[in-house]
N, C-alpha and C positions, 0 to 999 in steps of 0.2 A: 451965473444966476440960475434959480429953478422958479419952473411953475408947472402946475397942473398935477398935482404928483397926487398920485390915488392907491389907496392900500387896500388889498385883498385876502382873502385866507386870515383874517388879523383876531378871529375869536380864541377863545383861547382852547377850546373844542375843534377847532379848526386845524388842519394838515394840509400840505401840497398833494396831489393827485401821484400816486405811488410810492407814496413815504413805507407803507411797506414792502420796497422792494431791496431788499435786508441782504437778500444770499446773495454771493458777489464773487467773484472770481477777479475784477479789476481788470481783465483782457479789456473790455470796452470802455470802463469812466467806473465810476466808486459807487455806482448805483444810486439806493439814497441816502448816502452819510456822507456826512458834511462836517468840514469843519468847525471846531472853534474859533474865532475868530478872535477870542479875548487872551489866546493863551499866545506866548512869545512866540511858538514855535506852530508850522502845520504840516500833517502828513502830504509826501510826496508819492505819485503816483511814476513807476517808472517800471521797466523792463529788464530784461537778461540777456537781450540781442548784445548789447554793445557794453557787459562789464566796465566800470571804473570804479577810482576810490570813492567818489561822490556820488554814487546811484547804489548804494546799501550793497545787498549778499553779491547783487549778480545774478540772480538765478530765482524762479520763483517757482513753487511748489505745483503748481496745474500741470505748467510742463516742462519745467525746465528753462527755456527760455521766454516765457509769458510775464504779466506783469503783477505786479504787487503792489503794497504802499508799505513804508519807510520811512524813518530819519534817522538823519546821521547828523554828527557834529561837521562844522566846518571851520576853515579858517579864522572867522571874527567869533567864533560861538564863546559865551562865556556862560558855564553851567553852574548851577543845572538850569535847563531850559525844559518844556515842559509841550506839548503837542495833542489835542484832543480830539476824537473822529467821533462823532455825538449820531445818534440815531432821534427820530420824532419818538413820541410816544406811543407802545405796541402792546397789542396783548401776548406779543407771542411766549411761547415756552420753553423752545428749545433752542439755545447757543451753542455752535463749533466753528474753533480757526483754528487755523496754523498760522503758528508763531515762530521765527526768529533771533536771538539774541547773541550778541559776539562782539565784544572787544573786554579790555579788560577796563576797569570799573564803568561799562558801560552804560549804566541808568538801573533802571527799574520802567516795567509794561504794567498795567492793571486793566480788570475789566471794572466797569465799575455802573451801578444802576443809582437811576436819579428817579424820584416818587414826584408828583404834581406838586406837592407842597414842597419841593427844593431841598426835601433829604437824600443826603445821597449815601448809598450801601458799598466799600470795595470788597466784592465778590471772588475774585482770584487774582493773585498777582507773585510775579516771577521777580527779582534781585540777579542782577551779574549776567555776566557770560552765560549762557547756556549750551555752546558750541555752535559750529559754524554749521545745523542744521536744522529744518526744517522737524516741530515738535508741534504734538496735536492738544490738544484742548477742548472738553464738549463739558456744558454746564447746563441748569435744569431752573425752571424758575415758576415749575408748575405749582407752589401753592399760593404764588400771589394771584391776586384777583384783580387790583388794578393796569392800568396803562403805565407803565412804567418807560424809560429812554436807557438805550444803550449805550454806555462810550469805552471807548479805548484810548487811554489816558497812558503815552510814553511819557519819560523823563530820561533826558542825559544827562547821564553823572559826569563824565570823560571825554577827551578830547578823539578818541579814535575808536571805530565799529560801530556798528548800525542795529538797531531794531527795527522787525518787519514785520509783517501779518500777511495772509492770502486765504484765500478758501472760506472766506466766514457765508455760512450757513444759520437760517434765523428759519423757525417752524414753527407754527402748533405743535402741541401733544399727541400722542397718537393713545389712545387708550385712557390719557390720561397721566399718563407718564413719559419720561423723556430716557432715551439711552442711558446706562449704567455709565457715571461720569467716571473719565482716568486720570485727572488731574483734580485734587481736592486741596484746598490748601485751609476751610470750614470757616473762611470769612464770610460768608453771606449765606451757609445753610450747613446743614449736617450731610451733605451730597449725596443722600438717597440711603443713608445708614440709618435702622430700623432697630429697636429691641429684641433682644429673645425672652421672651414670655416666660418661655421652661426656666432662665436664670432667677437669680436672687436680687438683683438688683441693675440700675439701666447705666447708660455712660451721660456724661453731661456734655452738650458744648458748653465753655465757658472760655474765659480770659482771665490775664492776671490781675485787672483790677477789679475783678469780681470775687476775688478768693486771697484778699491780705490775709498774713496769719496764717495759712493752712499750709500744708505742704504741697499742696499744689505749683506748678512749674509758675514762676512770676512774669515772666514772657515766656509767648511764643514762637516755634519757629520760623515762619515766614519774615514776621516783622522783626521779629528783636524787640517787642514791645509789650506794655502793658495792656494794648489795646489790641493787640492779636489774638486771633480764636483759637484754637484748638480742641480736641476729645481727651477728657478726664475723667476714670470712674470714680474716683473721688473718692479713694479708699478707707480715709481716714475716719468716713461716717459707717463703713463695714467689718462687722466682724472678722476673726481669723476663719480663713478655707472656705468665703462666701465668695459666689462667682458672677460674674455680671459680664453679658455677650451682648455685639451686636454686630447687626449682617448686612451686608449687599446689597443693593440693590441685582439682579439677573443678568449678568455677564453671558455673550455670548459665548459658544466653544472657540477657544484659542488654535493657533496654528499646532503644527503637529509638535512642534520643539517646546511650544508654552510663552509662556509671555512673563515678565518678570516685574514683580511688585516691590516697589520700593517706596520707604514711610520714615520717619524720623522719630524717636520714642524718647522716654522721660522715664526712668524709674529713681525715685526718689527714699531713702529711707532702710535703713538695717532692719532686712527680713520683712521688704514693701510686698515680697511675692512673686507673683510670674504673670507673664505676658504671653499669650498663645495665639498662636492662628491656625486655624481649619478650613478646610475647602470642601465643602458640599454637593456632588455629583448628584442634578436634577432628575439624572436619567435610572438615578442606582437607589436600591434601597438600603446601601451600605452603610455606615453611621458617617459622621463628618470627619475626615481624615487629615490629623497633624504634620501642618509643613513644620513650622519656625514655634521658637520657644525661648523666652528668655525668662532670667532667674536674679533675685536679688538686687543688692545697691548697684546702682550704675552710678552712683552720681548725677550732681545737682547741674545737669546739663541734658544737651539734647544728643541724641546719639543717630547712628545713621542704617538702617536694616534694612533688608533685600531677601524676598524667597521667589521661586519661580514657582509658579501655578499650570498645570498641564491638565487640558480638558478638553482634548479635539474633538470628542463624541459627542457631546451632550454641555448646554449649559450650566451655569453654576453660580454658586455663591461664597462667596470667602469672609468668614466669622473672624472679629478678634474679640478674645474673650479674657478676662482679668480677675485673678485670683488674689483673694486677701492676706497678705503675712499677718504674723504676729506682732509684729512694729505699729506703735498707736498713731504715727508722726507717718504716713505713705501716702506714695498715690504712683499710677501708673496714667500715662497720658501720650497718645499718638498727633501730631500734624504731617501738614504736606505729604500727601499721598499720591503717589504717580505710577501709571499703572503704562509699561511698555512693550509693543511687540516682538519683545526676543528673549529669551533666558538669561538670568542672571548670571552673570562670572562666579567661577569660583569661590569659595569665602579666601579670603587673603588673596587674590589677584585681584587686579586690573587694568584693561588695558584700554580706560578713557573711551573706548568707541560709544558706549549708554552715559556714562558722566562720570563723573569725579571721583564717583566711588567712595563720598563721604572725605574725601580732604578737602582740607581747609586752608587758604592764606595763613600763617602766623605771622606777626609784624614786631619783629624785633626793636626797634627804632621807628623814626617818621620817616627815614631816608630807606626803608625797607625795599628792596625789590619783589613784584607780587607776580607769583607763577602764572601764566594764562591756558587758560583750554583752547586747545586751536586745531589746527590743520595745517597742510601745505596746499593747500585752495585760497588760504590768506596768509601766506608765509610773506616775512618782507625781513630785508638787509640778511640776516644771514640764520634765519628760520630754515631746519628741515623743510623740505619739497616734499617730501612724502612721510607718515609712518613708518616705525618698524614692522605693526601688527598688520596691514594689509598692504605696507608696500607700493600705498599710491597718496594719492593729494587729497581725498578726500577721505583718511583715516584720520583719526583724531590722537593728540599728544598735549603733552604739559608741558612750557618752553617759559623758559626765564629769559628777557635782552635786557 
């Protein structure tokens, strides 16, 4: 039986007393994110002391053995199942975590923002394995004006590996502006990408269901979908050798070795043009200096590109800028952009330590076997213990069982 039962905080203006206590590290309790409660599944909060297969990586990012939050599939799980860690309503502006992902057809992670009238925006989100390491993410949300709610929405695709998070960081703006983000995937903004004035013409975000008929890319890369975002200059409306740029947000200077830029690109069309990128040294009055360059029909597909960027001295900015063929049928168009602290591999190597390097599962059949990104830190039955490239358990390899 109940009686006496009295509600509090119950306006809709109304918050619990330190609901913005947002940045979290999980050593002590989840701060103040809270589960869903409607969804099948809920993040677990657990540590790196005591490793097993039911407490996700093992290891969490602050320090190695500290604590995180997680899910993993288990024994009765039947996916996909789905997990949501919800924030109150904030004004704040500035998002970073580290993220997690590892097994093979593991789910899919999103961030995802919910508006007071129950719209909800997905902002970034990651598919698959990612390898068995800890990956950063910082996002920006400075020109909304409302109260908006944070969540981090897992789903398990698979019966085996974990997704995790640690480290998330929630701020104001400093200036106005929030960090130059390194994961862009342009679902929920053009992540700090800016016109160049001096071009001829600007890039669009758009989707594929925003441009039937055109030669624009009909999905995106992230989703595989119609309703995926992506950057299109939209060629089709520009003359032949009209050029259209756009820039950076202000990247700090990279380590001394550079840091390596990796994006996903679309050229579509016989003599659609070229795709360029420049790096712009803040500190120089030198012109913007050509890393990467591509040319011509790529096909009616997404393709996978990488340049490394090297600016230890002085801040900078990195243009890509898109040049018109003589093809009336073109378009050039970039997604998923990831921006990471080490130099790119060689073109034609790779040795898995940064990712995939642009291969793909092919599926021959439905009884196909699918390669996985892995380590010997989760090797199991007769998985390598170690890599070749580094020779220990925490290098990374492609293993077929």
């Amino acid at each position: 039986m109940l009686d006496d039962i009295t509600l509090t905080d119950c306006a809709e203006a109304d918050v619990p007393a330190g609901s913005d206590e947002l940045s979290c590290d999980f050593e002590k309790d989840t701060c103040a994110w809270y589960d869903d409660l409607s969804a099948k599944l809920t993040w677990q909060r657990a540590d790196g002391k005591k490793p097993s297969a039911d407490q996700g990586p093992g290891h969490d990012h602050t320090t190695g053995s500290g604590y995180y939050m997680f899910i993993t599939p288990t024994w009765n799980s039947k996916p996909p199942e789905t997990a949501r860690l919800v924030s109150f309503p904030q004004k704040s502006k500035c998002v970073s975590f580290w993220y997690l992902m590892y097994g093979a057809n593991i789910g899919s992670l999103r961030f995802i923002t919910k508006q007071s009238d129950g719209t909800q925006s997905l902002i970034w989100m990651r598919t698959g394995t990612q390898g068995n390491k800890w990956r950063f993410v910082d996002l920006s949300f400075a020109d909304i004006k409302e109260p908006i709610q944070f969540m981090f929405e897992g789903t398990l695709e698979g019966t085996d590996g974990y997704i995790a998070i640690d480290d998330v960081q929630v701020s104001s703006s400093v200036n106005g502006s929030c960090p130059a983000e390194r994961e862009c995937t342009f679902q929920g903004s053009l992540c700090g990408f800016q016109p160049d004035p001096t071009t001829d013409f600007t890039w669009s975000r758009t989707k594929g269901e925003l441009v039937t008929d055109t030669p624009s890319p009909s999905v995106d890369h992230t989703l595989g979908t119609d309703k995926g975002f992506y950057m299109s200059a939209q060629l089709w409306q520009h003359p032949s050798d009209s050029r259209g740029s756009m820039v950076t947000n202000i990247h700090q200077p990279t380590l001394g070795h550079g840091e390596c830029w990796m994006f996903w690109y679309h050229m579509d069309g016989r003599n659609v043009g070229s795709l360029n990128i420049y790096v712009q040294d803040l500190n120089s009055t030198r012109p913007q200096v050509p890393l990467w360059s591509m040319s011509g029909d790529q096909g009616e597909q997404w393709r996978h590109g990488r340049v490394s960027v090297i600016s230890p001295h002085s801040p900078y900015k990195v243009i890509f800028e898109a040049v018109a063929g003589s093809e009336e049928r073109k378009d050039i168009a970039i997604d998923d952009l990831t921006v990471l602290n080490d130099p790119c591999p060689p073109d034609g190597f790779c040795d898995f330590e940064i990712d995939m390097c642009g291969w793909v599962n092919a599926y021959v059949n439905t009884s196909s076997i699918e390669w996985s990104w892995t380590s010997g830190i989760s090797a199991v039955s007769f998985d390598p213990e170690v890599d070749h490239t580094t020779n220990t358990a925490m290098g990374e390899y492609m293993c077929s069982t």
